[in-house]
C-alpha positions as a printed Julia matrix, in Angstrom:
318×3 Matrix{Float64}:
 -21.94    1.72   16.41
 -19.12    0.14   17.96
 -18.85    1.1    21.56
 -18.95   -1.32   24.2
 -16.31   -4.63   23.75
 -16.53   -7.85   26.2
 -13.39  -10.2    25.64
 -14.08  -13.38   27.23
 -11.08  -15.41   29.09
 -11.05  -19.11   29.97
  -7.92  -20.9    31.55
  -5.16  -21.34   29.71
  -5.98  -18.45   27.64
  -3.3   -17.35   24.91
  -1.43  -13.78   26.1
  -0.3   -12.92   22.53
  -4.48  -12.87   21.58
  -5.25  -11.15   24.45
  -2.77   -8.31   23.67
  -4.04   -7.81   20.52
  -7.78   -7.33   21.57
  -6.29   -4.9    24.42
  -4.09   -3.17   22.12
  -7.28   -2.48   19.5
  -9.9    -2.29   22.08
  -8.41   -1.36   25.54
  -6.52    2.14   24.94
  -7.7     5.41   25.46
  -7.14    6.76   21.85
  -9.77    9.59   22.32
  -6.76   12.09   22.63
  -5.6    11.23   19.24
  -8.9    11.89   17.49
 -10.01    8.04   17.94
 -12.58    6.38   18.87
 -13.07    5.36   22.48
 -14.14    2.12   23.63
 -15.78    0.41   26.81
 -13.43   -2.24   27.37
 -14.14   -5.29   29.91
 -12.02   -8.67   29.93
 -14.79  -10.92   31.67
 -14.63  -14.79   33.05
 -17.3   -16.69   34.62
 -17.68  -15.44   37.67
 -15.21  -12.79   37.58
 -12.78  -15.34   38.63
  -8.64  -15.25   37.7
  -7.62  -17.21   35.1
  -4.14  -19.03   34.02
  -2.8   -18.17   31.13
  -0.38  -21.06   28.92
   2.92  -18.59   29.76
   2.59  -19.45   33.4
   0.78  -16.38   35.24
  -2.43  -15.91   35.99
  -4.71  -12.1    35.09
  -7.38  -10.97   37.98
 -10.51   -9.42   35.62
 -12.27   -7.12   36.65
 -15.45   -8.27   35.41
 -17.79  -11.3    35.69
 -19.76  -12.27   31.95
 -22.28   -9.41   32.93
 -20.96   -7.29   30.62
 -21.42   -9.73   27.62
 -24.87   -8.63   27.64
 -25.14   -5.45   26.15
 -22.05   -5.2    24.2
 -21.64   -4.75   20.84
 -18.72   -6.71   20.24
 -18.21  -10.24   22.56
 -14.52  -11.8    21.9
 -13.54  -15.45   22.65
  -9.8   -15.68   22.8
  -8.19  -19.07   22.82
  -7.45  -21.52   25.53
  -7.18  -25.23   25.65
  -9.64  -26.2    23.16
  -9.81  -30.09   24.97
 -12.14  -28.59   27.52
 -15.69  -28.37   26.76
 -16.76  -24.25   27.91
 -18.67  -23.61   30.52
 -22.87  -23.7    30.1
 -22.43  -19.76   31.14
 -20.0   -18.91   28.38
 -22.19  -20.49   25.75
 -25.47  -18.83   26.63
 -23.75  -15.35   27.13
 -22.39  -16.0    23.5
 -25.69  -17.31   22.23
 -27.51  -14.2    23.94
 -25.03  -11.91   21.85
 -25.7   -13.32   19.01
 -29.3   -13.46   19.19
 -29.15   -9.66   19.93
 -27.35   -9.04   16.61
 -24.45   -7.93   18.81
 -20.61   -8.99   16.78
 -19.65  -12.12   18.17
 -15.7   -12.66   17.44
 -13.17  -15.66   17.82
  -9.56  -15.17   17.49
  -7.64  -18.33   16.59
  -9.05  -21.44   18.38
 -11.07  -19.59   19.79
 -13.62  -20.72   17.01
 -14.04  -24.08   18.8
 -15.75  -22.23   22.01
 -18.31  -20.72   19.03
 -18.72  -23.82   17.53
 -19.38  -25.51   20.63
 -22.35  -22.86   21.26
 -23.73  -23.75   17.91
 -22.46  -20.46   16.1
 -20.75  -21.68   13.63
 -23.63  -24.37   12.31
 -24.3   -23.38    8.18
 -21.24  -20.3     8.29
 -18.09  -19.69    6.83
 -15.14  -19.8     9.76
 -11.77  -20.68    9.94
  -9.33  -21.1    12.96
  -5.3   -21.73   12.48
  -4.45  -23.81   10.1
  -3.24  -26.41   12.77
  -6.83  -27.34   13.66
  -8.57  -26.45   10.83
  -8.96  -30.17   10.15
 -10.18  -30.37   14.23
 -12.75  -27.88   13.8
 -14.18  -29.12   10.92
 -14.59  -32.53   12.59
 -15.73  -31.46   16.3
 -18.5   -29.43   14.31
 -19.49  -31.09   10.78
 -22.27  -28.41   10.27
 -18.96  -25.39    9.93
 -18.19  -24.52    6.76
 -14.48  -24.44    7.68
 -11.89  -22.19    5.46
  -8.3   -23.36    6.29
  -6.87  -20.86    3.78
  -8.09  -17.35    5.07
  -7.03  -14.76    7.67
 -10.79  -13.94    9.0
 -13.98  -14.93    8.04
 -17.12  -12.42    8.39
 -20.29  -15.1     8.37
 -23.12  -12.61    9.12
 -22.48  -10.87   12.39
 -20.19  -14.09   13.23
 -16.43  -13.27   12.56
 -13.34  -15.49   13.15
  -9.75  -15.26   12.75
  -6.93  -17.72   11.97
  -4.24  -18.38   14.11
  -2.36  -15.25   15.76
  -1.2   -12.36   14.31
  -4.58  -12.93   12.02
  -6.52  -11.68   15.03
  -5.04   -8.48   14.13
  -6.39   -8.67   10.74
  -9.87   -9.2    11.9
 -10.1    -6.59   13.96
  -9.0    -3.98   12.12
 -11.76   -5.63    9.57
 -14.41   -4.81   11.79
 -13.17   -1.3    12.77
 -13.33   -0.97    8.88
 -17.18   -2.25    9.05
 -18.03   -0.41   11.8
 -15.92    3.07   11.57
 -14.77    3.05    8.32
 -11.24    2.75    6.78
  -9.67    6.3     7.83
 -10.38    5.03   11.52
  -9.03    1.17   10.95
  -5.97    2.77    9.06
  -5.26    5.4    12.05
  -5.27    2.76   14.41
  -3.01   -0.2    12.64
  -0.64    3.01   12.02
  -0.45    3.26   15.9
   0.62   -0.74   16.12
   2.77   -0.19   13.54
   0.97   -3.01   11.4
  -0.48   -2.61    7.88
  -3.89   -1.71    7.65
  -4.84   -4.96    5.54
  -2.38   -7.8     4.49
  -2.51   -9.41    1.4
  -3.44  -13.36    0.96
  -4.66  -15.98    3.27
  -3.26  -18.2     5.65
  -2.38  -20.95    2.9
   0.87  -19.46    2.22
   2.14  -20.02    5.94
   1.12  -23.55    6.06
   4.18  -25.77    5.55
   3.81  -28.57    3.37
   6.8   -30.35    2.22
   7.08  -33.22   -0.44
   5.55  -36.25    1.64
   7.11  -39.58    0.97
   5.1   -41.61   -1.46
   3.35  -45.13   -0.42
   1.42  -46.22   -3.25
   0.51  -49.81   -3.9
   1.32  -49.72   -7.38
   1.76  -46.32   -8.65
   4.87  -45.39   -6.5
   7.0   -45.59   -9.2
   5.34  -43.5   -11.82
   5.02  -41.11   -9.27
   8.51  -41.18   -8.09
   9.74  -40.75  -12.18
   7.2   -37.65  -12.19
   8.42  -35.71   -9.13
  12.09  -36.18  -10.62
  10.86  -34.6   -14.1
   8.31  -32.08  -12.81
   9.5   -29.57  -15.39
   8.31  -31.84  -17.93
   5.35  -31.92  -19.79
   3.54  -34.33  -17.76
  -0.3   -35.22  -18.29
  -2.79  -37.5   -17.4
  -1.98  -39.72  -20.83
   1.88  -39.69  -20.27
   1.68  -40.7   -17.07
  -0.92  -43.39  -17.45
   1.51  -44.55  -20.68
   4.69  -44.95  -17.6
   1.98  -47.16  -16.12
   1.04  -49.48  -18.79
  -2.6   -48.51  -18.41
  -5.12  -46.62  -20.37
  -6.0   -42.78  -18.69
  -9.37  -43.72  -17.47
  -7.73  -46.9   -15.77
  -5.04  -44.43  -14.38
  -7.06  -42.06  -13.81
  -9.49  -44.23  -11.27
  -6.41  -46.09   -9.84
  -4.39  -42.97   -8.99
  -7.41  -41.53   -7.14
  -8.07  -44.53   -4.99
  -4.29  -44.91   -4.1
  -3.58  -41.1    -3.48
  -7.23  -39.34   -2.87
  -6.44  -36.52   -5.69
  -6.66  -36.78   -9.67
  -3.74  -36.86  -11.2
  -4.37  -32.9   -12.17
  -4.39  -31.69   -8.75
  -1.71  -33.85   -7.1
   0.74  -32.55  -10.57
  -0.33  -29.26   -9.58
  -0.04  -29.26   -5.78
   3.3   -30.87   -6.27
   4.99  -28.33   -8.75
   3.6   -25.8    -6.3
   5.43  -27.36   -3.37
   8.9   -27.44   -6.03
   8.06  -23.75   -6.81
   7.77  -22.77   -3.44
  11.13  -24.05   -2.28
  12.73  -22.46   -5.28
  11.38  -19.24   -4.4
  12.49  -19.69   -0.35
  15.82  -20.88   -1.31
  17.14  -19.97   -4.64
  17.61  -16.92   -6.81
  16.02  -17.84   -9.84
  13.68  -15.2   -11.39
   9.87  -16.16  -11.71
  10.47  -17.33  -15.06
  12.83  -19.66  -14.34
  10.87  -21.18  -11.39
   7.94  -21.29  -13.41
   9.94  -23.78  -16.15
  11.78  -25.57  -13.53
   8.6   -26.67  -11.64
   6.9   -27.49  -14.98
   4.39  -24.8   -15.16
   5.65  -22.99  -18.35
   5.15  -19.45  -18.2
   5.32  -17.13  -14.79
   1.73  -15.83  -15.79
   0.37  -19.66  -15.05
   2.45  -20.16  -11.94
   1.02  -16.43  -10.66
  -2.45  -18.21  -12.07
  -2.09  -21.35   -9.48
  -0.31  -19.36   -6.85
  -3.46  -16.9    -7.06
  -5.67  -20.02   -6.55
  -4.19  -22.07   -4.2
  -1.76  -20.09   -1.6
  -3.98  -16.53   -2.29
  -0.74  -14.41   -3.03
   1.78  -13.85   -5.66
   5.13  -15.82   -6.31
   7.04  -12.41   -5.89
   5.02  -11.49   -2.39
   5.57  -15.3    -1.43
   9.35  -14.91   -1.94
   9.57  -11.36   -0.1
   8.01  -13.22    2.66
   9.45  -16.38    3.39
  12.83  -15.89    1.78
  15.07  -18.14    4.12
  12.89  -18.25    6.44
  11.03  -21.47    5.75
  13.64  -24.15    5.82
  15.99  -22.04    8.45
């Protein structure tokens, strides 16, 4: 049962994390017909830390209380500095004791960096996805989630995903009335749709090929063409298996995926910025029919064109 939460603070931590752990873990809801919790915000030593908005917070508690609780939280600081020894064994201890052991946001580098995430799932914002996955080559890094559960190892994406997460372990732990009560009381839906892919913002990237910029430049202005791995190898002059090698060692996809990533990108700005129904955006970006650009919008940004647009409607390239 969940009971007892540690949240764990290094310098520079991020206040918007910390909130969110305080607002889910650190009220008294008992009055309401909640769950209470033992909340303690801990640092080595019991000793203030800064915080990146330019105050410091006095705990109350040194990592002592890491030790028997069920849930230990790492919230996010300046990932360039390696933890201390004492944060990484009271993690490790946690762990070991089947105890949750949580990272919100980059947070996931301080788990990482006690060997946590070697063999698991994880994920971490989408801005250091990349990072993470090269700092620890063992992590099986997700860059398009909102939390990972990995065992009784759980980590968030960048944010307002730490919200997300730990309403997902209320869920585990207390069930879904409880986890529903309680994002009703932030005002937040109890689970949100999709991953993280559909925030990431990828624009059309200028094109340096050695000798297939051209063919690629003619594509991207017909992308609501029938394009395939034969037509474009014929605007090349070469046969598709000759293409088909040569496009991969100039651009590191297949022809396939780079088609489809790039119609996505076209659909996506339609959707932000125009008023075209699905249909339309589907033809326009080449995909044919809305029920294949739902298909690759399912795959690839984990939501739907029309919950894409309600989202990011003009809010993207404001």
């Amino acid at each position: 049962m969940l009971r007892k939460v540690a949240v764990i603070a290094l310098d520079e931590v991020a206040v918007f994390e910390l909130g969110v752990l305080c607002e889910l873990f650190g009220y008294d809801r008992t009055a309401e017909g909640l769950p209470g919790y033992e909340y303690a915000l801990c640092t080595p030593g019991g000793a203030p830390v800064r915080t990146h908005a330019g105050f410091s917070i006095v705990p109350d508690h040194d990592l002592a209380p890491a030790d028997d609780a069920d849930l230990v939280v790492v919230v996010p600081n300046d990932t360039d500095r390696e933890p201390p020894a004492e944060v990484l064994d009271a993690l490790r201890r946690a762990h070991a004791r089947g105890a949750w052991v949580m990272s919100v946001c980059t947070g996931a580098f301080v788990l990482g960096a006690a060997g946590l995430l070697d063999g698991r799932r994880c994920t971490t914002h989408w801005l250091h996805t990349d990072r993470l996955a090269q700092r620890f080559p063992e992590a099986k890094v997700d860059p398009d989630v909102l939390y990972v559960a990995d065992g009784n190892i759980l980590t968030s994406a960048g944010t307002a995903a730490s919200v997300d997460a730990g309403l997902h372990l209320i869920r585990e732990e207390q069930g879904s009335a409880v986890a529903t009560m309680i994002a009703r009381r932030m005002v937040m839906p109890p689970h949100r749709d999709g991953g993280q892919a559909q925030f990431i913002e990828s624009p059309v990237m200028p094109i340096s090929c050695e000798t297939l910029q051209p063919v690629l430049t003619q594509v991207l202005a017909t992308l609501h063409e029938a394009h395939t791995v034969e037509t474009m190898a014929e605007l090349a002059h070469m046969a598709p298996r000759t293409f088909a090698r040569k496009f991969r060692s100039e651009t590191g996809a297949t022809p396939h995926d780079w088609l489809t990533g790039q119609r996505l990108l076209f659909a996506r700005r339609l959707l932000e910025d125009s008023d075209l129904g699905v249909d339309s955006v589907a033809g326009r970006a080449g995909f044919g029919s809305a029920a294949t650009l739902r298909h690759h919008f399912a795959q690839r940004m984990h939501t739907t064109p029309q919950a894409y647009r309600g989202t990011f409607r003009g809010t993207m390239s404001a």
